[in-house]
N, C-alpha and C positions, 0 to 999 in steps of 0.2 A: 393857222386856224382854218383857211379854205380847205385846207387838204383832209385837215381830219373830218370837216365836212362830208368832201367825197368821198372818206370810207366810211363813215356814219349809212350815209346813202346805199353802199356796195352790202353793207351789211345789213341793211333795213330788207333789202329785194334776193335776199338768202345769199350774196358773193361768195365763195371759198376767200380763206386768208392769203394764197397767193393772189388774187386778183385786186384783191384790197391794197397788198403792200405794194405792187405793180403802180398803181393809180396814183399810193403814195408818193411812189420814189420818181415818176415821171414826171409829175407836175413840176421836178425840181431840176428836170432836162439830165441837166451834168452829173445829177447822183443817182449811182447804183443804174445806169443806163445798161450795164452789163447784167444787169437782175436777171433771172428769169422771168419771162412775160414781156418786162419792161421796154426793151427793143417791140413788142409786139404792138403796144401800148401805143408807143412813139410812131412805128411805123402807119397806124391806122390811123391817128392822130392827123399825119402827114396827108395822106389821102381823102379826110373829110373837109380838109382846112382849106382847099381852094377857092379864090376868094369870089368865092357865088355872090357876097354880101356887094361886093365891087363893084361885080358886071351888073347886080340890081342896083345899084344906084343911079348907073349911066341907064338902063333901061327904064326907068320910072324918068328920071329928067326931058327923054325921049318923048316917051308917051304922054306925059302932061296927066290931065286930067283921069285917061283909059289904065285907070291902077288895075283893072281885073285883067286886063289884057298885058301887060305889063308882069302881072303874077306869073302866069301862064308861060311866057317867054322865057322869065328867071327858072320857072322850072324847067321849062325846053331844056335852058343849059344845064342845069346842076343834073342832068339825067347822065351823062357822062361820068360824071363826078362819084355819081352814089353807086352805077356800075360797076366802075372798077374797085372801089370801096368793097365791094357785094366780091365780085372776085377773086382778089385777092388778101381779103382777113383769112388770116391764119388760124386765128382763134377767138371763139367768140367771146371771151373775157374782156379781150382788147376793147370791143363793144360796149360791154357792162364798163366797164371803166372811162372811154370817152363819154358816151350817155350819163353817168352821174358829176363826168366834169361839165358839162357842158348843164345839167340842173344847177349846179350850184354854180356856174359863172352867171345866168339866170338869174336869181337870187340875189346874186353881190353887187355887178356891174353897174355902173354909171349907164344914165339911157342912152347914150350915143353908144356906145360898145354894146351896149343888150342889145340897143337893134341888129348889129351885126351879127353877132351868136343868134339872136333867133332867125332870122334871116338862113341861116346856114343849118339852121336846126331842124326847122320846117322842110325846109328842100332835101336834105339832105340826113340830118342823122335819126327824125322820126321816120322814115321808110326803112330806113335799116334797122330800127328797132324794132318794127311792126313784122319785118320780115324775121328777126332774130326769134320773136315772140312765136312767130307759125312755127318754124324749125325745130325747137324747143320744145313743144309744149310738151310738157309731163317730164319735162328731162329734168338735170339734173343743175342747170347752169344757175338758176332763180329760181324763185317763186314766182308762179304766173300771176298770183294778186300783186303785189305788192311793185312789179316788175310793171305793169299793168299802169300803177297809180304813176310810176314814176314817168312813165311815156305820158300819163295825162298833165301831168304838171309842167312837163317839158312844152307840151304842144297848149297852153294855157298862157304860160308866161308870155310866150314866145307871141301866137295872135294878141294880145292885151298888150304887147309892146310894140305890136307892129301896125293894129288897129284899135287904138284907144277909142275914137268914139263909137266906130262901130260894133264894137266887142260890148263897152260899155252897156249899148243897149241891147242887145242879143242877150249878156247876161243879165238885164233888169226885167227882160221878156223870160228867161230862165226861172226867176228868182220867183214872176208870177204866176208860171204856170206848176211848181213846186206848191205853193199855195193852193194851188187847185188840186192837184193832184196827191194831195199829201200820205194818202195812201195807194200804190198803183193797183193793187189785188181791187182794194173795193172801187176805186175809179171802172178798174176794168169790167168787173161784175154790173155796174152798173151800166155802162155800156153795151154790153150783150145782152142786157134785159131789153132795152130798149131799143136796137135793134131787131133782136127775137117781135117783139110786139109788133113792128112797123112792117117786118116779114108776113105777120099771121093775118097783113091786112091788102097784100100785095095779092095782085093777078098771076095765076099759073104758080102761085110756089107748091101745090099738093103735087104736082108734074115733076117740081125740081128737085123735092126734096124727099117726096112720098111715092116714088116708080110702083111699089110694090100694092100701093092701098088704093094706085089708078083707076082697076077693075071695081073695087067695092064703092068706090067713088059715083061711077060712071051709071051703076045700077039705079034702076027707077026708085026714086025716095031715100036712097042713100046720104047720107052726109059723113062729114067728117067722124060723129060720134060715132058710127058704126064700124069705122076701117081704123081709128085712132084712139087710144084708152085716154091719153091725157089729151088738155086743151092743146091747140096747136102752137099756141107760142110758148110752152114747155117744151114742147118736142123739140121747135127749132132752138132755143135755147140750148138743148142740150148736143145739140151737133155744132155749137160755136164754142172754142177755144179760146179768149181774149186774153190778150194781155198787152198794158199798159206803161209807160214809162216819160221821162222829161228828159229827153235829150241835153247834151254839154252844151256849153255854150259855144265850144268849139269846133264840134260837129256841126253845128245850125251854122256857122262861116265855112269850115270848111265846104261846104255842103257849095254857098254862093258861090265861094271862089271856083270850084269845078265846073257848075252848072251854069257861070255867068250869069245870074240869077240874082238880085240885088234882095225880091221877094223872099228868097230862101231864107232868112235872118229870124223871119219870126215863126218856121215848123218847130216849135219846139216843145210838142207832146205826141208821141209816137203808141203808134193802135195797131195792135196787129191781130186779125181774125183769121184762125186757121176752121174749114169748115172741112165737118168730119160727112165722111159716107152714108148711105142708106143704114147701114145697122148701125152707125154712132160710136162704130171704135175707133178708138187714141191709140192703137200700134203705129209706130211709125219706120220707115227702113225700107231698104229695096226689096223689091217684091211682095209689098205691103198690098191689101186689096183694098175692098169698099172704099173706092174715092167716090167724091162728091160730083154733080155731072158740072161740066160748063156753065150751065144754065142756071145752078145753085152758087156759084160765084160770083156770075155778074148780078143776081136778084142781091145778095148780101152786098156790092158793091154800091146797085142804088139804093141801100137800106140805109146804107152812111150818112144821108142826110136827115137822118132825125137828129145827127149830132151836130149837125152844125152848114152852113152854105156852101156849096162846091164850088170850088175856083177850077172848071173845064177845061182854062187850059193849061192848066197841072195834072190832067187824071194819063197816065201811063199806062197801056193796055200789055203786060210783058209776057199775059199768056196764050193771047193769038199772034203777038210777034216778040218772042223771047230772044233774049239778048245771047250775044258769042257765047258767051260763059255758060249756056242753057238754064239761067235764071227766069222763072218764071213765077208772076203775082199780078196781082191789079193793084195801081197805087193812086190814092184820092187824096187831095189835100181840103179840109173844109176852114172854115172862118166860125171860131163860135161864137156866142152871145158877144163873150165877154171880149172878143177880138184875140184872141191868142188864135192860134193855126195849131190843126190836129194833122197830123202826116198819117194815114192806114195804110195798109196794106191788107189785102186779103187774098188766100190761097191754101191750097189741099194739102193735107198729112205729105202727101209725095213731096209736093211744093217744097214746103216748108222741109223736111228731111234733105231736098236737095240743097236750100239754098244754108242749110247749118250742117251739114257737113259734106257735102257731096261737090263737085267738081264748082261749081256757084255760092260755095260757103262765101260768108260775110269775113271767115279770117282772109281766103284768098283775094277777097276783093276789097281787104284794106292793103293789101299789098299791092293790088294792083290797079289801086284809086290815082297811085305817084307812077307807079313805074310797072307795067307789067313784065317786063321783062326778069324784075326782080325775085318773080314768080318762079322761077326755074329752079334746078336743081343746085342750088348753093349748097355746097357744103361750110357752116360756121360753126 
């Protein structure tokens, strides 16, 4: 019954029928080990299977109380592990088929053995699915949705088995800011309104965001109505880009465990403000012009707190000192009314084009959140 589970699975994330029958006939070691695939099956099988779950045991018994430090260590080691994993798969079928054994053992297991499978899931077979996902996309091996869901379930099970109570509540902070946000288009909208507004009352933003209407400005008896057709918090409205959304529950942990950041549990409604150029176009791509100046980022950065309290020493400055990866944004985290944490971010057409596709994309820097090395030129 497990097995037909996992081609249930192989077949839900688009599998071909060899990879499906492969998944079958391994699960049962001694049959049909000579299949096609099946030795491939087995053999990646072999190499995800070291026992990281082990060396975490004795590391957490270590450490005592410092379980983030502790995390941290267990993936020191399993870096080894998922390398040569990354290596030497022959095929990335082999992948799609551990990855749906490894859901459905998830699923089934008694909790002492599910900790272990997630345990080696997290360390080890969610980077290589994350990595399989880059490699892939648009090919031919899955569906990139469905392929997508099945990594999120994997890495769901997996923290909720291995952090119950703090999952628990990260997903009851989930569950609340869904409720808020139960539309994200109009959450969003509503947020760029009132920002917009909070701009049209701020010092110097005719400089930051109007260069061209400077001169008309500047003249004796000039105002805004003369150099500007619409009100000014229309204008700036229409050079903000928002968009909104509720983070997983398991993003908002993964997030702590990286950032040893205990706080990070409750970012779980994410804002992001793209601010568009003097003339207000949405082209985006290399070589794209009209960006917005500096000084129009950091104005909309302190405009965020019309939404809600800024915790200061969470705001990350990554476009006067942008990271390796030449990722660059302003990031705020505020505190709202209601106590839920809004995570923003804000940054220019360019910005933004760089960090969704361009060498700081968000695919390469799920792969290279666990391992960057895994980042390389893998052929699966």
């Amino acid at each position: 019954e497990a097995r037909l589970e996992v081609v249930e699975a192989l077949l839900t994330i688009g599998a071909d029928g060899e990879a499906c029958r492969a998944a079958f006939l391994s699960a049962g070691y001694a049959d049909g080990a000579d299949a096609p695939l099946v030795g491939d099956v087995l053999r990646f099988r072999e190499l995800v299977s070291r026992p990281v779950g082990e060396r975490a045991g004795a590391e957490l018994a270590l450490r005592g109380d410092r379980a983030i430090d502790a995390w941290l260590a267990i993936d020191e080691y399993a870096m080894s592990v998922r390398r040569r994993a990354a290596m030497e798969a022959s095929d990335g079928r082999a992948v799609l088929a551990e990855l749906a054994t490894t859901a459905v053992a998830l699923r089934r297991l008694d909790p002492l053995r599910r900790r272990n499978v997630a345990l080696q899931a997290v360390h080890v077979h969610l980077p290589l699915g994350e990595l399989l996902k880059e490699a892939q996309k648009g090919g031919f091996l899955f569906r990139d949705g469905p392929f997508g869901s099945l990594l999120d379930e994997i890495e769901d099970r997996s923290y909720s088995t291995l952090f119950p109570e703090t999952y628990a509540h990260v997903r009851a902070n989930a569950l609340r800011a869904r409720n808020v946000v139960r539309d994200p288009a109009a959450f969003a909208a509503e947020c760029r309104a009132k920002i917009a507004e909070t701009l049209a009352k701020a010092e110097g933003v005719h400089d930051a965001f109007f260069p061209a209407e400077k001169a008309a400005l500047a003249k004796p008896g000039g105002d805004v109505g003369c150099a500007l057709a619409l009100p000014l918090a229309t204008l700036l409205e229409r050079r903000l880009l928002v968009e909104a959304r509720v983070k997983s529950p398991a993003s908002a942990l993964r997030k702590m465990l990286r950032q040893k950041n205990r706080g990070a549990v409750r970012d779980v409604i994410g804002l992001r403000v793209v601010v568009l150029g003097p003339e207000g176009s949405s082209m985006m791509g290399p070589g794209a012009v009209d960006e917005p100046s500096a000084a129009a980022l950091y104005a909309v950065a302190d405009a965020l707190r019309c939404l809600g309290a800024e915790l200061r020493d969470r705001f990350k400055d990554y476009v006067a000192y942008p990271k390796a990866s030449g990722y660059r944004s302003l990031h705020a985290t505020l505190v709202r009314d209601d106590g839920l944490c809004l995570e923003a971010q804000v940054r220019s057409k360019q910005m933004h084009w760089d960090a969704t596709f361009g060498a700081a994309s968000h695919a390469k820097y799920t792969v290279e959140r666990r391992d960057a090395a895994l980042a390389g030129d893998v052929d699966l």
